[in-house]
Every structure is written in structure tokens, then in C-alpha cells.
N, C-alpha and C positions, 0 to 999 in steps of 0.2 A: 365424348361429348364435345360437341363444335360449337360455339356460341357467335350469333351471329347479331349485330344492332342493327333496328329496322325503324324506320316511319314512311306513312304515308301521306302524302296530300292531293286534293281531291277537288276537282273543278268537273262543269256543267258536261264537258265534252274530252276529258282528261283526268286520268290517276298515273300518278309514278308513285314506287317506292323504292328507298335507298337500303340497301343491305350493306352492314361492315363489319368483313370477318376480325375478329378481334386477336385474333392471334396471326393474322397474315397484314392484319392494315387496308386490305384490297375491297373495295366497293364492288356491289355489283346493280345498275340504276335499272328499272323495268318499267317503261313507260306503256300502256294501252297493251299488255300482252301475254293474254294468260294464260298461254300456253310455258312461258320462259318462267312466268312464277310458280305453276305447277311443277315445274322443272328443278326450279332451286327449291323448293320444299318438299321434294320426295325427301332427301337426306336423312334416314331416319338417326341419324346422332346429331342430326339439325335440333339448336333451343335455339331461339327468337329471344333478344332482351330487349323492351321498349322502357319509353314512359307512359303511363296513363294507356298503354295498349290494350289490357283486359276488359276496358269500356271503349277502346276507340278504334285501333290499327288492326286489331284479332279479327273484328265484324268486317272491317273493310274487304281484309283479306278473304275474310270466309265468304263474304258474297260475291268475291269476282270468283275464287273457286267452283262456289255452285250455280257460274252462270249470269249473273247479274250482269245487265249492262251498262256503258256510262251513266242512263239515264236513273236506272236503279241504285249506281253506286251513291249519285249524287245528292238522290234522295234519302239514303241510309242515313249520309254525313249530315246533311241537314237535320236529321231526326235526331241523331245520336248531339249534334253540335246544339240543337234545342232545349236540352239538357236532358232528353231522355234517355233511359234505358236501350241499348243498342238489342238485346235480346228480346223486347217485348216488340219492335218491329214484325208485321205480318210474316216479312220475306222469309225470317230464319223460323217459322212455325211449324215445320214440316220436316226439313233438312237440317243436318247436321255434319260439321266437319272438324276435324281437328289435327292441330300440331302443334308439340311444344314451347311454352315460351316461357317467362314470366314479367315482371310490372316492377321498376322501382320506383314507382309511386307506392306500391304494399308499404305500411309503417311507417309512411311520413305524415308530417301534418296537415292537415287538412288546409284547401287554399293553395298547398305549394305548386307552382308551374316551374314546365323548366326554365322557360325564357328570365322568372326571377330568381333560381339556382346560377344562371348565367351572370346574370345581373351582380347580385354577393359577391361570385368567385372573380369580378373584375373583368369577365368577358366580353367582348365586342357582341350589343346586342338589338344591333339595326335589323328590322324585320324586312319581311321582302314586300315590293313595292307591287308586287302583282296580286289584282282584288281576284279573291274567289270565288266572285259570282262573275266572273268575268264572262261574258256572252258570245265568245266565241272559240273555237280550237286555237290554244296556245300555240304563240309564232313560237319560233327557232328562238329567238332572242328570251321568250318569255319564260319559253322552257330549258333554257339554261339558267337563268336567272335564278327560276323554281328549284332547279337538282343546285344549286350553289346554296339556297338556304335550307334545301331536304337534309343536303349533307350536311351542313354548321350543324344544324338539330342530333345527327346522326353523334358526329362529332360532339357536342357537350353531353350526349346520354354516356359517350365511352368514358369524359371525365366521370360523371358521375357514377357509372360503374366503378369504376378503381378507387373513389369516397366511398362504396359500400360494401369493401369484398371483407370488412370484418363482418359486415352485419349477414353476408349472404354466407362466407364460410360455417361460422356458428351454427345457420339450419342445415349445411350443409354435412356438417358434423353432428347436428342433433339425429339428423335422418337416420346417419350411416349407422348407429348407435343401435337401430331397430330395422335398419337391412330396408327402409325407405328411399327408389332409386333418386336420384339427386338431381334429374330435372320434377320429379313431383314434390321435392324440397323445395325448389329455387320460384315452383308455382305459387307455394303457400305463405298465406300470412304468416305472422310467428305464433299465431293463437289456432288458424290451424292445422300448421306441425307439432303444437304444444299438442296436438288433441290424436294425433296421428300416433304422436310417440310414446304418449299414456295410454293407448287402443282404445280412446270411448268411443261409447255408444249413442247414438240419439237415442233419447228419450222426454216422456211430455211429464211434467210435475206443476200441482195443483196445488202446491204446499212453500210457495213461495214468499209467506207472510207471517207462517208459523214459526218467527224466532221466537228461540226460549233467553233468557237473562243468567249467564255464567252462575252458578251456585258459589263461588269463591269469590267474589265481587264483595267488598267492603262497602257496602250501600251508602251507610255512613257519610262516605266521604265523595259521595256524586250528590247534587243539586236536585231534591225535585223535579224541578222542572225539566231537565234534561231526560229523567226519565217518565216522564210522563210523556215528553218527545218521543223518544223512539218507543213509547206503547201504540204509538198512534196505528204502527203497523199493524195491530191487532184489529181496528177498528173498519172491520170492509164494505162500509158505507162509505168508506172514501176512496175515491179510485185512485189505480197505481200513480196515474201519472201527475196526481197532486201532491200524493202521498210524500212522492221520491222526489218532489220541485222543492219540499219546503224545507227551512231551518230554523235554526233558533241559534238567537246568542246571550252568552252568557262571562260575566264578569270573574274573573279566577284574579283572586287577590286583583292587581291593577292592569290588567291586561284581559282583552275584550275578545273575545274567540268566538268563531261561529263554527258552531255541529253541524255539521250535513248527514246526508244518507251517504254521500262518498269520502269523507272523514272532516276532520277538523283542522281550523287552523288560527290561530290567533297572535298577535305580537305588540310589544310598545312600537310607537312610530316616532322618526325624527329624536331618534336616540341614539346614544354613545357612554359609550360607560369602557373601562379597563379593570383588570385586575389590581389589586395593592397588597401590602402589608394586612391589611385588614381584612380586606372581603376579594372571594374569588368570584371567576365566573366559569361557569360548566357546561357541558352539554351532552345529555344523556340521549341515544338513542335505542332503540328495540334494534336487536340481530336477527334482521331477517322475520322481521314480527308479522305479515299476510302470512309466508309458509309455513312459518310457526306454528301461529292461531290454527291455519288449515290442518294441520296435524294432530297438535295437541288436543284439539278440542273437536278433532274429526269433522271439519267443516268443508271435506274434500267432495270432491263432484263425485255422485251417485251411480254418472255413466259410464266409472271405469267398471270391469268385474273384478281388478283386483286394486287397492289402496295403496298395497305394497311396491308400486312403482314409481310414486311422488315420495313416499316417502323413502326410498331407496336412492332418491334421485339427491333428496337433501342431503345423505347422510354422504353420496358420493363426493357430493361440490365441496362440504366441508373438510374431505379426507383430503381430496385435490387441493383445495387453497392452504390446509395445512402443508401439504407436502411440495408446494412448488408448484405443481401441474396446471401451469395456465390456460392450456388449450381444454382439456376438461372443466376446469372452476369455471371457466368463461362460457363454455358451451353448456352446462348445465344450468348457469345462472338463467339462461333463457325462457327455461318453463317454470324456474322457481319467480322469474317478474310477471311471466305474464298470464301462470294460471289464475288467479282471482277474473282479472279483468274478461279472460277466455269464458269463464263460468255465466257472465253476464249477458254476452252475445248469446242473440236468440238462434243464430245460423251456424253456432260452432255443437258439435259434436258434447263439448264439454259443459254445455248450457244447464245450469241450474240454478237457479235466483236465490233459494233460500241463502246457499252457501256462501257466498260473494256478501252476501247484507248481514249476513252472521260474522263473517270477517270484519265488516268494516265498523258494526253496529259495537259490537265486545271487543273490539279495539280500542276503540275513544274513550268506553266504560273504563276500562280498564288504564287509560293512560290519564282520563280524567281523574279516575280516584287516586292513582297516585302525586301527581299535580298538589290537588285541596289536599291530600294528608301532607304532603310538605309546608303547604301555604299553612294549615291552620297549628299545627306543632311546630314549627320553624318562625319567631317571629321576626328576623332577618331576613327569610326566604322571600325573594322577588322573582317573581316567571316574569321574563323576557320575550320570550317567543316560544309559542307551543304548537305542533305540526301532528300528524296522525303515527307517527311514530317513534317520538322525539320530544326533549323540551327542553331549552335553555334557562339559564336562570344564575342571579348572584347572588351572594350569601357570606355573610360574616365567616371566617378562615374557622374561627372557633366552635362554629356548628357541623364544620364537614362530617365529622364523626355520626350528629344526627342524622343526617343526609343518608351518609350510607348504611347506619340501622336502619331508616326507612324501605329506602332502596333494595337494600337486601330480602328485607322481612316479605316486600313484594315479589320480587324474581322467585323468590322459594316457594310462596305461597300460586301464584300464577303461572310459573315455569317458564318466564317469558326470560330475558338477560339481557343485560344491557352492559351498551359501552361507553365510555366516559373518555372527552373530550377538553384537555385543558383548555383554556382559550385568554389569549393576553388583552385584545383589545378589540370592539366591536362596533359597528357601525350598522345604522339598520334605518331603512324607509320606512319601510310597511312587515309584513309576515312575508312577503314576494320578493325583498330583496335585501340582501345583506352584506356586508363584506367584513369577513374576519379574519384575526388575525393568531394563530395558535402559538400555543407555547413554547413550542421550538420551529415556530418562525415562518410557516406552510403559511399560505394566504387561502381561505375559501373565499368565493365570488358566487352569490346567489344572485338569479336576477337577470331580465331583462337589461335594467339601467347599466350594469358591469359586463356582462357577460356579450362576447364576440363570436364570430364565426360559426362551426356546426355544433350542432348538439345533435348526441344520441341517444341522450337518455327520454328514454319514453318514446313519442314519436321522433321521426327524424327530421330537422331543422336544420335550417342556417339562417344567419341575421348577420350583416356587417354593414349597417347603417351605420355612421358616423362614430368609428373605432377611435378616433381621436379624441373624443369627449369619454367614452368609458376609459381609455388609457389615461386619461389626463384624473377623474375621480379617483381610480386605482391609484395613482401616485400621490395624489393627493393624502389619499387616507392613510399610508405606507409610511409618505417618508414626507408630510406637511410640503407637498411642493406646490407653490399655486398655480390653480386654472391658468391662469395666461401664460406661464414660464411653460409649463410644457406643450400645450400647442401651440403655441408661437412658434416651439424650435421644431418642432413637428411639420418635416416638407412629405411627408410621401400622402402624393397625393389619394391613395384609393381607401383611406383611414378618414377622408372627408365626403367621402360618396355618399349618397342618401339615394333610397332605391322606394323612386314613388310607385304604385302597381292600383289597379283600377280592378275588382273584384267581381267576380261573375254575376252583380246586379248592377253595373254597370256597364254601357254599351262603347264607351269611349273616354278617352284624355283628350285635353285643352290646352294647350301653353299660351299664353298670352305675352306676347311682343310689341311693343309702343302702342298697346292697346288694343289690338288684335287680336281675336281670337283665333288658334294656329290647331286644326286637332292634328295628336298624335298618336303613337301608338300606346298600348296598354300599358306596358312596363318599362319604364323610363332613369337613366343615372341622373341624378343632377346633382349640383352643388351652389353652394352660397355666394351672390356674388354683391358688390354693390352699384353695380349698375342698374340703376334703376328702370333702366327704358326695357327691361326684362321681368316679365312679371314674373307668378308661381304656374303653378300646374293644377287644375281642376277637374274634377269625373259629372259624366252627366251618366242619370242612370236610364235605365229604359225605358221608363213611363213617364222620363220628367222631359222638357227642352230648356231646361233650367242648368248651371254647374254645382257643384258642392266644391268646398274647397279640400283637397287633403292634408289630412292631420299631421302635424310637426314638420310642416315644408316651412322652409324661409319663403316671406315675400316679396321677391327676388331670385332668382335662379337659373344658372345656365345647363341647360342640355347637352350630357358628353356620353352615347350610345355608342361612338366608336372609340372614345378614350383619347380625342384629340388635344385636349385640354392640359394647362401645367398647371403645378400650384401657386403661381405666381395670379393665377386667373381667382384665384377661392380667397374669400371675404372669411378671415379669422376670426373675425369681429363678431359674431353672428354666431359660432361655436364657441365662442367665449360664456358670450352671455348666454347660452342655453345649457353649456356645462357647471354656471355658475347658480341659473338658477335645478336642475338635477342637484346641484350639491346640497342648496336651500333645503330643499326636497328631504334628503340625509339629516339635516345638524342646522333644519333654521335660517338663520340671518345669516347670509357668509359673511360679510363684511365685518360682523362683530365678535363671529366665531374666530374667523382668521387671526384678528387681534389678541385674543385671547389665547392661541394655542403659540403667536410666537413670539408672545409677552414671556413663557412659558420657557421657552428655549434657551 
């Protein structure tokens, strides 16, 4: 298998695209000539890897293959760039072409472009200066220009390749597991090689509201109301898609939690609390509680013909994580994340609705009744924060023993298990973000407000907006160091970056300079500066000739897309006071909290 990184870009009178063998380095640029790109994509051990190419670069390609002219290419791109559908176009109604490739846009979040992957990773990210409607055949000059930003493009998809060769190995390995060749892995989402690898079947079910209520369920100790909630399902005079918008909240001891149709989640806010002599604090979660439930309680999709492969798959991962085996624990764990969510898609093979809302529904049953039997026989017991498969909480040292009769009495009776998490010291905004500190010393960092660079859990992300201010909270909450002490000493400039982006209902960005308004391009670095005679940065959207301001920009701001700037240029001032008030956010009033903790010292 050869793997080759491609884009194209696409003007009135003019298409090039850049090819980059990834294992030679070597480009190959094909301007106006489809005979040469006919040519490179015979290769039959040719894969194609793009971004966003399965909706964009694949059509482009396939219509100069079958013919298209400039004038038809051009037209495709406008359709497809209009935000349609590139296969519901006329052109491709009849004809058909194909060659392998796949998309690392599969699994990421939604929104993500590359240019703001570029943008995070600290990249030079000036766009090219030549308009695409431009109305004439591109000069010499223009069209160098053009293959100098084709390739940067080229170029930051190979970074991002090498950010995803865990995520791409794993299917790559799930595949080979079921003799799946491995460019029809590298094509698939992870939901549908989940469905590849378990053999389902499509099929159509009419029975996606007939959950039944677990018969081992201590009713007792769930709320009324909560289950007069999920009865609603029953009731099909109300159509799905009210059914599955609504929720309800409800009060568990002092902590306010909202049930959804896709779990729960509830927490104190603007809390801190630590372990003592006295009272601990704990944190129980369910082992793998979705694959669980899907097993135990046979809530597995109906499309496979045999059962025995999810559940064979669990029993492996478990053998594996017991025994060391991290390439199998790891590559297993993939269809054990993401069959529930698979069950729900209407387009995956594995599609069955009851199943997925039986998961999630006698989940929360189930984690809520344990929950109230703590709160109402524990009268020490405080929930903290409680999640769809989880629940924090602190309690008098002298009740633990109650604790775990309860806890026990559950697991045996529901067959579910749980793991137990000491925890020394806690800090919490919301249910969304937390930062803890465990018993032997490991930091968790939940949370947008804390959390830096890529995530891979769930979809695939990245965020590195102003890493200087989550570093600075983190220290804070560690080791009481204050806001200004550590950014102050904090020179690296790209821990001050702030990554403003104008979102596909928007047609442009604004900068405004001694009062001018400056448009720019979409996705923009900037930083805090105090120069005043530089404004912020504004989006206008398509139907308005009006700006909107965007959210959490300083009013002030310099533009650095090629990274010219030092830290001598960035106003500290400005991430003081916005990490000061994030901390508020945490623990209140800083100024009287700070007092207070180094009164204390």
C-alpha cells in the first residue's frame, strides 16, 4: 500500500492538484491535465489520504476522470462549496468512478478545518492571496503562488497524518483481526468498521420505543418523576424527535442533575472541598458500564447473527489489559466505545434504536438508585458530582463501611462493578469541569477551562487557546501559586495565542485598526496587546452587513498568521485578569479565597 496526500483547488479556467508521497517526500503538481492524473491513479496500491476529501477532493477528482470540463469542474466546486452534497449533483447521476483513499476528518469534531489544526499546532497560517473566482486563466505568477499554498495544505495534512497514526492503526488492526483489507479500514469511520467487524446486517425495526424497565431495579430508591420520565417513551403520540429533545431535572440530596435520553449528569458548582481525618472523598465509577449493560442485559444489536463476537471481544480486551497486551486492549477497546453510539446511526449496519436507549435509559435507573440509597441511609453522604457512569461524593471516614454494604449489595445484585478512586483534594466549576487531586498524587484535569492541546477521546480535537491561563489555574490549584506569579514568568509566546475562526454561517472576518475596518481571513492567531489604536476582530454572517463580535477575544489585539511577533509584544495584563476571573468561576471571590488559603500556610 502506497499512501499518497492530495488536495485540490479549483478556479473558473484552472484545477491543479498536489500529490505527496509520504514515504518518499516527493510531490507530484498536475495542473489542467487529465491524462497525467489518469496516469498517477492507475496505481492500484495507490490510497489517496485527504482532509474533508470524501465531500470535496474524491468529486473533484472523479469528475475530471469522467470528462468534466473546467467549466463543469468549476461548477461542481461551487455546488459542493455551497454546502451541498457533492454526490446529489446531476453530473455524477449516471457515472461512476472509483479509487481508494480515506478522510481524516472521519472522527473528528464537527467544525474542525484544517487551516484551525494549523492554527493550535502554532503553524504559519497566511492564506493565499489569490481570489477563486478570479475571471481569468491564472498567470505564471498566480499559479505558483496557488501550488505554494496547495502544497503548505498538503504539507499540514502529512502533520496531521502522523497526529493520527494511533487512531488510524487501531482500525487498522481491528480490520486485520476479521481479514478486512486495510485500505477499506483506513476508508471507514470507527462505527463503520465497528459494524464490519461484528458482520451486521442491515435491517429495519419498528420497535424502537418498546423499552422494558430492568426487573432488579430497587424502584424505591429512583424518584417518581424520573420515571414517569423515561415512561414517556411509551407514549407515541409524541413524536421521536420531541421525545428524545426533552429532560428533566431533579434534586439528589444537594446536587441538581439533569436525566436526558443520552445520560445524566449533575454536580455542586464553584466548590472545593479535601479529604481529612474525618470525612473522605471518593469516586466510584461503572467498568465499562455501556458494554456491560449491552451484554448483561442483551441489549446488543439484533443485526449481528451471532452475539457471541461482542461478547468475545469484551472478554478479549479484558484478558489483554490483564496480561499487558496493549496493542490488543487498545484495538479492542474500539468497538467496545463505540458500539452503543454505532446502534444509533440510521446509516451504520449496526443500527437499532431500542438497544442504545435501553443502554442509556437502565443506566441512569440503575446509577440513580444507587445514588438516593446512599443519600437516604448515609446521613453524611454528600454527592458531588454524578455523571452516566460515575458519582463522586464525601462522607464521614466512619460510614465507609456503610458505603461499601451498599455498593456491594448493588454490584451483586446488578452485576455491574465498580472502581473506587481515592481522591485528596477537589476543585470543581460545573459537572464540565474539574480538577482533582488523588491520593497518591496523579492530577485529573476535566474540562475545557484546564484542559490543552489534542483530545482523543470521543471525537478528535485540538484546542490551544491561551495555554498560559489553564497552566497558570493548574498551578494554582497544586501548589497555591498565584495567577500573576506564573504568567508573568511565562515567556513562550504560543501559550498566549488565541485562535479567533468565523464558522460556516459566516462569510468573513473584520480587524479593525484606528478604526477601520480591515476584512480578513477566516481563521486568525492573535494576541492581547495594549495598544489601543488596534482593535478586536469581528464575523459578519451571510445575511447580515452588520459584525458580531467574537466571544472571549480581548478588545485589543494583534494579528500574528505568520508568527512574527515576540512576547515582549503580548499585554499579560489582560490574561491575568481573565485567568483571575476563570479561577472566580472555581472558588468564588479570588481575592478572599487567596487570603484565606495563605492565611493557612
Amino acid at each position: 500500500m502506497r499512501i499518497a496526500i492530495f488536495d485540490f483547488e479549483v478556479f473558473k479556467y484552472d484545477w491543479l492538484v498536489v500529490f505527496k508521497d509520504i514515504t518518499t517526500n516527493k510531490y507530484q503538481v498536475i495542473h489542467n491535465d487529465k491524462q497525467l492524473l489518469e496516469d498517477y491513479l492507475e496505481d492500484e496500491d495507490l490510497v489517496l489520504c485527504g482532509f474533508n476529501n470524501k465531500h470535496y477532493d474524491n468529486y473533484i477528482a472523479k469528475a475530471i476522470l469522467l470528462g468534466a470540463d473546467n467549466e463543469m469542474v468549476k461548477e461542481i466546486n461551487d455546488f459542493i462549496v455551497s454546502g451541498n452534497n457533492a454526490w446529489e449533483h446531476p453530473f455524477f447521476r449516471f457515472s461512476k468512478v472509483y479509487f481508494n483513499s480515506f478522510d481524516l476528518m472521519d472522527d473528528m469534531q464537527d467544525g474542525t478545518s484544517l487551516k484551525s489544526i494549523e492554527a493550535h499546532l502554532g503553524m504559519n497560517i497566511v492564506e493565499s492571496k489569490i481570489d477563486f473566482n478570479i475571471d481569468h486563466a491564472l498567470t505564471r505568477r498566480e499559479l505558483e503562488e496557488t501550488i505554494t499554498y496547495c502544497k503548505n495544505d498538503v504539507d499540514s495534512t502529512h502533520v496531521l497524518l502522523k497526529l493520527r497514526k494511533n487512531y488510524l492503526n487501531t482500525k487498522l488492526n481491528l480490520g486485520r483481526m476479521k481479514n478486512i483489507p486495510d485500505e477499506i479500514s483506513l476508508n471507514c469511520t470507527n462505527a463503520k468498521i465497528v459494524a464490519k467487524y461484528l458482520k451486521a446486517t442491515k435491517k429495519s425495526w419498528n420497535d424502537g420505543r418498546d423499552y422494558v424497565i430492568p426487573s432488579n431495579l430497587k424502584l424505591e430508591y429512583i424518584p417518581q418523576e424520573l420515571l414517569d420520565f423515561f415512561n414517556t417513551i411509551h407514549d407515541k403520540s409524541i413524536p421521536d424527535d420531541k421525545v428524545f429533545k426533552s429532560y428533566i431535572d431533579i434534586m439528589l440530596g444537594t446536587c441538581l442533575c439533569r436525566f436526558a435520553w443520552g445520560g445524566v449528569h449533575g454536580s455542586e458548582t464553584k466548590y472545593h472541598d479535601k479529604s481529612t481525618e474525618i470525612r473522605v472523598i471518593e469516586n466510584r465509577d461503572v467498568s465499562s458500564l455501556y458494554p456491560s449493560l449491552a451484554i448483561i442485559y442483551k441489549y446488543m444489536s439484533r443485526n449481528c447473527a451471532d452475539s457471541s463476537s461482542f461478547i468475545d471481544t469484551y472478554n478479549t480486551r479484558i484478558k489483554a489489559k490483564h496480561d499487558g497486551d496493549e496493542k490488543t486492549s487498545k484495538t479492542l477497546k474500539l468497538p467496545l466505545n463505540t458500539y452503543t453510539g454505532a446502534m444509533e446511526q440510521k446509516f451504520n449496519d449496526l443500527y437499532d434504536p431500542l438497544m442504545p436507549r435501553s443502554i442509556r435509559i437502565s443506566g441512569q435507573l440503575f446509577m440513580c438508585e444507587l445514588a438516593n440509597h446512599l443519600i437516604q441511609d448515609i446521613s453524611s453522604f454528600k454527592l458531588i458530582n454524578f455523571n452516566t457512569d460515575g458519582l463522586m461524593y464525601s462522607v464521614d471516614r466512619v460510614d465507609l463501611p456503610k458505603v461499601d454494604e451498599i455498593c456491594d449489595e448493588w454490584q451483586k445484585r446488578v452485576r455491574l462493578e465498580l472502581e473506587v478512586d481515592k481522591i485528596k483534594e477537589v476543585y470543581i466549576k460545573d459537572v464540565n469541569n474539574l480538577f482533582i487531586i488523588m491520593d497518591n498524587g496523579k492530577i485529573k484535569k476535566v474540562g475545557g477551562y484546564l484542559n490543552y492541546g489534542i483530545s482523543e477521546k470521543g471525537a478528535w480535537s485540538i484546542n490551544n487557546n491561551y495555554i498560559c491561563i489553564k497552566k497558570a489555574l493548574a498551578e494554582y490549584f497544586e501548589n497555591h501559586t498565584s495567577i500573576r506569579e506564573t504568567i508573568l514568568k511565562n515567556d513562550t509566546l504560543f501559550d498566549f495565542q488565541i485562535i479567533a475562526k468565523a464558522g460556516a454561517t459566516y462569510k468573513e472576518n473584520a480587524y479593525y485598526v484606528g478604526g477601520e475596518r480591515v476584512p480578513i481571513q477566516k481563521v486568525n492567531r492573535c494576541y492581547a496587546t495594549n495598544n489601543i489604536s488596534y482593535g478586536t476582530i469581528k464575523k459578519r454572517r451571510h445575511d447580515k452587513d452588520t459584525d458580531d463580535k467574537v466571544g472571549n477575544l480581548p478588545e485589543h489585539v494583534l494579528i500574528d498568521n505568520d508568527n512574527h511577533l515576540s512576547i515582549v509584544d503580548i499585554d499579560k495584563e489582560w490574561y491575568i485578569t481573565k485567568a483571575e476571573k476563570m479561577l472566580g468561576d472555581f472558588i468564588g471571590n479570588v481575592d478572599t479565597k487567596l487570603k484565606n488559603i495563605l492565611n493557612l500556610l
